[in-house]
C-alpha positions as CSV (number, residue, x, y, z in Angstrom):
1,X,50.0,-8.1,33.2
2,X,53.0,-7.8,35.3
3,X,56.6,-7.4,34.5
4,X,57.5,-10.3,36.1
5,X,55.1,-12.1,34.1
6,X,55.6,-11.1,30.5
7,X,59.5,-12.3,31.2
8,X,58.5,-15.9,32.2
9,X,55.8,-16.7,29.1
10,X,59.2,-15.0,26.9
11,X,61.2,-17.7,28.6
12,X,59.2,-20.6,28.2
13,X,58.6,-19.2,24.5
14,X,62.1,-19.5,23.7
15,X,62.6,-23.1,25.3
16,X,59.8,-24.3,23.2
17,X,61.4,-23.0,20.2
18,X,58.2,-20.7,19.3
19,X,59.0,-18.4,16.5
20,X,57.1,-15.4,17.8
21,X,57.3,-13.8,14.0
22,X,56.1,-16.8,12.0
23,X,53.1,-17.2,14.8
24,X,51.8,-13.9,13.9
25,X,52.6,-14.2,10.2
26,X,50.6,-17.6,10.2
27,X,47.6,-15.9,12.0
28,X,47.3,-13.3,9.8
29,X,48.0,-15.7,6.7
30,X,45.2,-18.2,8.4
31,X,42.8,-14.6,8.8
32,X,43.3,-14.1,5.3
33,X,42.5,-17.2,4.1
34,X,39.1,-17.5,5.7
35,X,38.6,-13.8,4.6
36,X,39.4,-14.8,1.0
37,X,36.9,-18.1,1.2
38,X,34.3,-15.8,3.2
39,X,34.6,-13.7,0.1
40,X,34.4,-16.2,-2.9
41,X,31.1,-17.7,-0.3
42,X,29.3,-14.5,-0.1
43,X,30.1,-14.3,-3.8
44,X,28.7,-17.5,-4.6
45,X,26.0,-17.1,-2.4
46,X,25.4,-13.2,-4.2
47,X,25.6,-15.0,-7.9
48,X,23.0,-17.7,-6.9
49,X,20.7,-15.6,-5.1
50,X,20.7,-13.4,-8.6
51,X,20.2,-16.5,-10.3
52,X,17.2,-17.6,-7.9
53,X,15.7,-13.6,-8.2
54,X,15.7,-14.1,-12.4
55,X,14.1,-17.3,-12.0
56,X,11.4,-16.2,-10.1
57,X,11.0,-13.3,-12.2
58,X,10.4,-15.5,-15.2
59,X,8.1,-17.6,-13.2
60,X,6.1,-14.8,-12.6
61,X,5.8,-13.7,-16.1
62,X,5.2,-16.8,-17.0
63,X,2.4,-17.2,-14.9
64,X,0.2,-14.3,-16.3
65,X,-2.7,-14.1,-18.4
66,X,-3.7,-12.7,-21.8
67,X,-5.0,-9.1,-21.9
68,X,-8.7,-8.8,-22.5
69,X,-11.3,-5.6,-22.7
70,X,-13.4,-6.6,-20.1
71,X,-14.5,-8.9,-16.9
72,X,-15.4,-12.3,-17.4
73,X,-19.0,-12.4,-15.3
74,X,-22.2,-11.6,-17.4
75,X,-25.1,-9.5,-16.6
76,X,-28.5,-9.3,-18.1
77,X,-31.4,-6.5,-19.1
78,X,-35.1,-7.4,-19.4
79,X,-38.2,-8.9,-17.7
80,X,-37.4,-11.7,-15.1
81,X,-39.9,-13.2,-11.9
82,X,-37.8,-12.2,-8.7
83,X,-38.1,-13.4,-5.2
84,X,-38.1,-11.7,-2.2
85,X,-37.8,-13.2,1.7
86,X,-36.1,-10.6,4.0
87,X,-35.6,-6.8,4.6
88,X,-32.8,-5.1,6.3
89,X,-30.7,-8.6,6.1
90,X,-28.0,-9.3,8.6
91,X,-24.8,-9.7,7.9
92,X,-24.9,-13.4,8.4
93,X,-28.3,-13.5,6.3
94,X,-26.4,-11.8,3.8
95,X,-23.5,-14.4,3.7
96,X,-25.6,-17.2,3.4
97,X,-27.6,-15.5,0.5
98,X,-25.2,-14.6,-1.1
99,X,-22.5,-17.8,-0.9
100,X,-19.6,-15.3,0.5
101,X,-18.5,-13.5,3.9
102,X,-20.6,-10.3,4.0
103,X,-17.6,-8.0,6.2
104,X,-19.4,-5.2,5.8
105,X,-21.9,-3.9,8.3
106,X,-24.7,-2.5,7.8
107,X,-26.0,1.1,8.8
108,X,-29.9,1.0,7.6
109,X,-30.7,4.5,10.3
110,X,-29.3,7.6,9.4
111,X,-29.9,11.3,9.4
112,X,-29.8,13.6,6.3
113,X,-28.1,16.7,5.5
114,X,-31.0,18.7,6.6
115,X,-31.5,17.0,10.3
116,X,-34.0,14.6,9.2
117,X,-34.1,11.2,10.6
118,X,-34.1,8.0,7.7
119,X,-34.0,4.6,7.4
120,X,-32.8,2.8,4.6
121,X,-34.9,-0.6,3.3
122,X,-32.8,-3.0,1.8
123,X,-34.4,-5.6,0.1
124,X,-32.3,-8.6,-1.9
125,X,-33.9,-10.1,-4.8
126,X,-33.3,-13.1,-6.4
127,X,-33.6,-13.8,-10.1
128,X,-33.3,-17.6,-10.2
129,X,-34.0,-18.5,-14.1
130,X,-32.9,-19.5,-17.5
131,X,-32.0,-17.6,-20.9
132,X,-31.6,-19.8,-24.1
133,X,-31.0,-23.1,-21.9
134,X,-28.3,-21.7,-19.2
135,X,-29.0,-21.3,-15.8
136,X,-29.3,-18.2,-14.5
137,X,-29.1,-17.1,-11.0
138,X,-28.1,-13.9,-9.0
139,X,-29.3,-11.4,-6.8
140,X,-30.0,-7.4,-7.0
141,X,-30.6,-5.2,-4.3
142,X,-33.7,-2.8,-4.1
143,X,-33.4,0.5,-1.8
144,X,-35.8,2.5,-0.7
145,X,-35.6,5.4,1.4
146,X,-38.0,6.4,4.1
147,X,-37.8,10.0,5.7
148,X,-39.8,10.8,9.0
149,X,-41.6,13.5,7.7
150,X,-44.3,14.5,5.4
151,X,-44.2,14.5,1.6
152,X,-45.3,17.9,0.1
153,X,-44.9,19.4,-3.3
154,X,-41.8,21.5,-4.4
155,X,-44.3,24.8,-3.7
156,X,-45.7,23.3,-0.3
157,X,-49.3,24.2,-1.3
158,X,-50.4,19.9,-1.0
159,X,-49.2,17.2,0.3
160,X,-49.2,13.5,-0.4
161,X,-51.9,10.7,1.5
162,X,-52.3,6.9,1.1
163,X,-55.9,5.7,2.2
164,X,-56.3,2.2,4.1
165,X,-56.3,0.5,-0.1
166,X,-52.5,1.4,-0.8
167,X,-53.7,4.1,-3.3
168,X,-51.7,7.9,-3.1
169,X,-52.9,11.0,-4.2
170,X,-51.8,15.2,-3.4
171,X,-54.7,17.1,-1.4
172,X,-54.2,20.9,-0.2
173,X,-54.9,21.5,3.7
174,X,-58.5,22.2,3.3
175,X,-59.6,18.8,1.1
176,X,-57.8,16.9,3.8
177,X,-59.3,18.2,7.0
178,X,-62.7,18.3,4.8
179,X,-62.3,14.8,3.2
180,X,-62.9,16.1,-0.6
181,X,-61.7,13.5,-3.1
182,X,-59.3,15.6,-5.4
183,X,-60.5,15.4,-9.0
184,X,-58.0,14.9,-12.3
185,X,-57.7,17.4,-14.9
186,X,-60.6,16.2,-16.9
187,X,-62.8,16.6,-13.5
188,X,-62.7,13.2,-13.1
189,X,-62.6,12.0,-9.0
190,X,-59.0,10.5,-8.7
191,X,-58.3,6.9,-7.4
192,X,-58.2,7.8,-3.4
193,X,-60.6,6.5,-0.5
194,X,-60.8,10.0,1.1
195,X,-62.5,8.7,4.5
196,X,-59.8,6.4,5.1
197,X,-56.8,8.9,4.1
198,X,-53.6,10.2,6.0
199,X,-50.7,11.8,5.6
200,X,-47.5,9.9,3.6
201,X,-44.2,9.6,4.7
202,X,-41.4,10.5,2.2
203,X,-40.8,7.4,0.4
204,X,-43.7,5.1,1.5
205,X,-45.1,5.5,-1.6
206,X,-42.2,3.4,-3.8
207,X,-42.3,1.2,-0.7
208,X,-46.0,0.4,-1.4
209,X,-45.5,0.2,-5.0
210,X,-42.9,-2.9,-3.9
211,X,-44.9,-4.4,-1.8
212,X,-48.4,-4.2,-2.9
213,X,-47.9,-6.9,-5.7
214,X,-45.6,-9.2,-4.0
215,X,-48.6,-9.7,-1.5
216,X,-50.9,-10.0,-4.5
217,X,-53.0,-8.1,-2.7
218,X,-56.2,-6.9,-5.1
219,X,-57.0,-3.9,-6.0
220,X,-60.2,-2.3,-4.0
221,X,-61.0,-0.2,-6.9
222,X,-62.9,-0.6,-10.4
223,X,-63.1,1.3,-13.2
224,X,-66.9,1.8,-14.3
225,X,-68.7,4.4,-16.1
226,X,-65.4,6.6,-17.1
227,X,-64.9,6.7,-12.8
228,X,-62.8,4.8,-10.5
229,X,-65.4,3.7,-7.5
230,X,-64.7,1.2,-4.6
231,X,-66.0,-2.4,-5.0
232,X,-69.0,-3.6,-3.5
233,X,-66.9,-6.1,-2.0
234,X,-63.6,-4.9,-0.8
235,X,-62.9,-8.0,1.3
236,X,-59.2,-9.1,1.5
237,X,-58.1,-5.4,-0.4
238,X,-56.8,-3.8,2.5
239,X,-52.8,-2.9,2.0
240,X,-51.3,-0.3,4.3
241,X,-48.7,0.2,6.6
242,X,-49.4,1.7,10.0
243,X,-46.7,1.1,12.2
244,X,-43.7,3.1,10.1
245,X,-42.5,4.9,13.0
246,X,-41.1,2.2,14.3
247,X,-38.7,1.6,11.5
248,X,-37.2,4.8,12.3
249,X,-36.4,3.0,15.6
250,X,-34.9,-0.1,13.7
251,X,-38.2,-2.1,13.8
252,X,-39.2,-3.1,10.7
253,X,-41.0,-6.6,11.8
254,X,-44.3,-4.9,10.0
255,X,-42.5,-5.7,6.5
256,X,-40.8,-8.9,7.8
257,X,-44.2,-10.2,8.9
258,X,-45.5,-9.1,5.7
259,X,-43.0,-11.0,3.6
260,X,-42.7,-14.1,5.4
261,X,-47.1,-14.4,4.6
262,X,-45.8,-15.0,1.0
263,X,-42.3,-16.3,1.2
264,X,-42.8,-17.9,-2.5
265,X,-44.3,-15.3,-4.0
266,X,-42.6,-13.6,-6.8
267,X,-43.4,-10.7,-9.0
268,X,-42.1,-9.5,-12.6
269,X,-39.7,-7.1,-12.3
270,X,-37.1,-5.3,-15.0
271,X,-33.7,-5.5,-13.9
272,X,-30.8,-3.3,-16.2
273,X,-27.0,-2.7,-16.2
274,X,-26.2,0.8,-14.3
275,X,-22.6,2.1,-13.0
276,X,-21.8,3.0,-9.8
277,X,-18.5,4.2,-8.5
278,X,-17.2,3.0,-12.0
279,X,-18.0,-0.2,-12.2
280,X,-20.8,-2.0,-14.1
281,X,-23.8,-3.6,-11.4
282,X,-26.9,-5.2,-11.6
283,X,-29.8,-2.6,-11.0
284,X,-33.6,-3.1,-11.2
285,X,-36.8,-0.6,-11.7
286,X,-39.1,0.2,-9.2
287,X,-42.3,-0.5,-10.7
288,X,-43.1,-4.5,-10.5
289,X,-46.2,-6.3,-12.4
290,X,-48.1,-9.0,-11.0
291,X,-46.8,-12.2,-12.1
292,X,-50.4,-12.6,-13.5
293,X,-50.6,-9.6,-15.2
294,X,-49.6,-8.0,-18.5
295,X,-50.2,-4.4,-17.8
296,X,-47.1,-2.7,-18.7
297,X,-47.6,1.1,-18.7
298,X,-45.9,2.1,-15.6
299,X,-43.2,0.1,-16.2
300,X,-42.7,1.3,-19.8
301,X,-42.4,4.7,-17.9
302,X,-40.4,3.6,-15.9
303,X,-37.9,2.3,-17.7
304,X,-38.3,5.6,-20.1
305,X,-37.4,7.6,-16.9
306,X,-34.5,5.8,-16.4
307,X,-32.8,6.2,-20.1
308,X,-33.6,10.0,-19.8
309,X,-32.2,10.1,-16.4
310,X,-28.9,7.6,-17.6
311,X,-28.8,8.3,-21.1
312,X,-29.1,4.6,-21.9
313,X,-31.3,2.9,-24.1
314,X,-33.4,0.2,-22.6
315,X,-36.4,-1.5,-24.0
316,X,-38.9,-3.9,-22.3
317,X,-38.1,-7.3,-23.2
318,X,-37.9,-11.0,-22.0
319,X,-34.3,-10.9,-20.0
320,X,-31.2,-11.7,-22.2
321,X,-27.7,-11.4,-22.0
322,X,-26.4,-7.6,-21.5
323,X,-23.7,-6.6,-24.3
324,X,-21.8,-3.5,-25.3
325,X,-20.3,-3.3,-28.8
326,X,-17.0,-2.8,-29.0
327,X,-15.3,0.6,-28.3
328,X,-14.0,2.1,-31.6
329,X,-11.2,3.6,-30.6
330,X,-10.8,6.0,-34.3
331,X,-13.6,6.3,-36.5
332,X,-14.1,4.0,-39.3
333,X,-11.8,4.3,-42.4
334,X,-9.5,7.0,-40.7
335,X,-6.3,6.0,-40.4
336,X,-3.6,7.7,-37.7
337,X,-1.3,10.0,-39.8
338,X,2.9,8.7,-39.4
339,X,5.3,10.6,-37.7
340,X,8.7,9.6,-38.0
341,X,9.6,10.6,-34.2
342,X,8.1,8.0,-32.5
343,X,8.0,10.5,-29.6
344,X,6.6,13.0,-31.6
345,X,2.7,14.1,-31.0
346,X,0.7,12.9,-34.1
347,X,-1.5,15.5,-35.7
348,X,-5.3,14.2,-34.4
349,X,-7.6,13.4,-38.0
350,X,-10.7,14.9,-35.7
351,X,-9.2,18.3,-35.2
């Protein structure tokens, strides 16, 4: 601004009677005004938002629930008919199955640490029942691994075959290339067609042992005369699979085709409580009975291999509710010794 300038706006100041003093003293009294009520606003606005932050604090407590010891959802032990319709389910097979979005997806071809290619079967089965009046349904998942090689004993001296009847037995080299039926320890020729035998993949025999009865396919053997010898009519027995190398490709249309034959068909089955990655699931055996059937034994094994193996105790029974007894937390009639630092480390009554 020029000289010149400044002088007039002085001039014209003074003919207005502008007090240039009290101006500036107003300005700042005006500044400090709205400073003050800026102040006593943020203020307010800093009380009521602690107000609003306690409220919703208390809302939040408020809106809790009681502590309990355990999950809400029930699980069950015992003999149950299960269905079966697919194998190696989409993911939007698996959502409608199940009544939920399935995100995860799913890997059924892998290889193992040793190079070796596998595929995984997944198979969901359906228990759709009652116990003491109440509707039960859910589903378990069976999994069974195949490995695209051989099965052979621990030693490698024999290896495992299946003949065209679904039946498994362990030959050496020599009884395989010459077709010898092995014999069992009382000399007694083993349950195997020899002319119709081949070499087992890893893992087809539990497959077979799934499948088999599902199909209620009957059994080409009898029992006569302390032997087992094939019928004289073997019609409608046969029950093998001969197409497993292309599962390893991610064909498994053989089982599919197999399954939807018998879409209704259901088998007994024991299904058990097992952890995995610390939680509680829904597990089942691997040996299944014909729904017509009361022969037990293998399952009775079965379910003895899996308390050794778990260090549970199962028993075969008609399926019930699953329940643990409460955890005792100090043993009965002991009571924790006082300390009178509340801080301070009690002396332990099992030391």
């Amino acid at each position: 601004m020029s000289k010149k300038l400044r002088e007039m706006i002085r001039e014209n100041q003074k003919l207005n009677n502008i007090n240039l003093r009290m101006f500036a003293v107003a300005s700042k009294t005006v500044s400090f005004e709205q400073e003050e009520n800026n102040k006593s606003t943020k203020k307010q606005n800093k009380m009521n938002n602690k107000k609003n932050f306690k409220s919703s604090i208390v809302m939040a407590l408020s809106a809790g629930k009681e502590t309990t010891e355990g999950g809400s959802f029930k699980m069950y032990t015992g003999i149950t008919p299960v269905g079966c319709k697919y194998v190696n389910p989409t993911k939007e097979q698996l959502t409608q199955m199940l009544g939920r979005e399935w995100t995860k997806e799913q890997v059924y071809i892998k290889t193992d640490d040793k190079g070796v290619q596998q595929v995984n079967l997944m198979f969901p089965l359906t228990v759709d029942t009652t116990v003491n009046g109440e509707k039960v349904n859910f589903t378990v998942f069976q999994n069974i691994t195949l490995k695209n090689a051989p099965r052979y004993t621990s030693n490698g001296d024999k290896f495992q075959v299946v003949d065209k009847w679904g039946n498994f037995s362990w030959v050496t080299e020599e009884q395989f290339t010459n077709h010898v039926t092995p014999l069992s320890s009382n000399g007694k020729k083993l349950k195997i067609d020899a002319s119709s035998w081949r070499k087992a993949w890893q893992g087809e025999e539990n497959l077979m042992k799934f499948l088999k009865p599902r199909l209620n396919i009957d059994d080409a053997f009898e029992y006569k005369n302390n032997e087992w010898s094939l019928k004289a009519n073997t019609a409608g027995c046969e029950c093998r699979l001969d197409n497993i190398a292309n599962y390893f490709k991610g064909d498994v249309s053989e089982i599919q085709g197999g399954l939807n034959m018998m879409p209704e068909n259901k088998v007994k089955a024991f299904v058990y409580v097992d952890e995995y990655e610390g939680k509680q699931r829904q597990a089942i055996a691997r040996e299944y009975v014909n729904l017509a059937s009361n022969k037990y034994n293998d399952l009775e094994k079965e379910i003895e291999n899996i308390n050794n193996n778990k260090g549970t105790n199962f028993t075969l029974c008609e399926l019930k509710e699953y329940k643990v007894e409460s955890t005792q937390f100090a043993p009965s009639g002991t009571q924790m010794p006082e300390t009178n630092n509340p801080f301070e480390t009690a002396n332990s009554p099992w030391n």
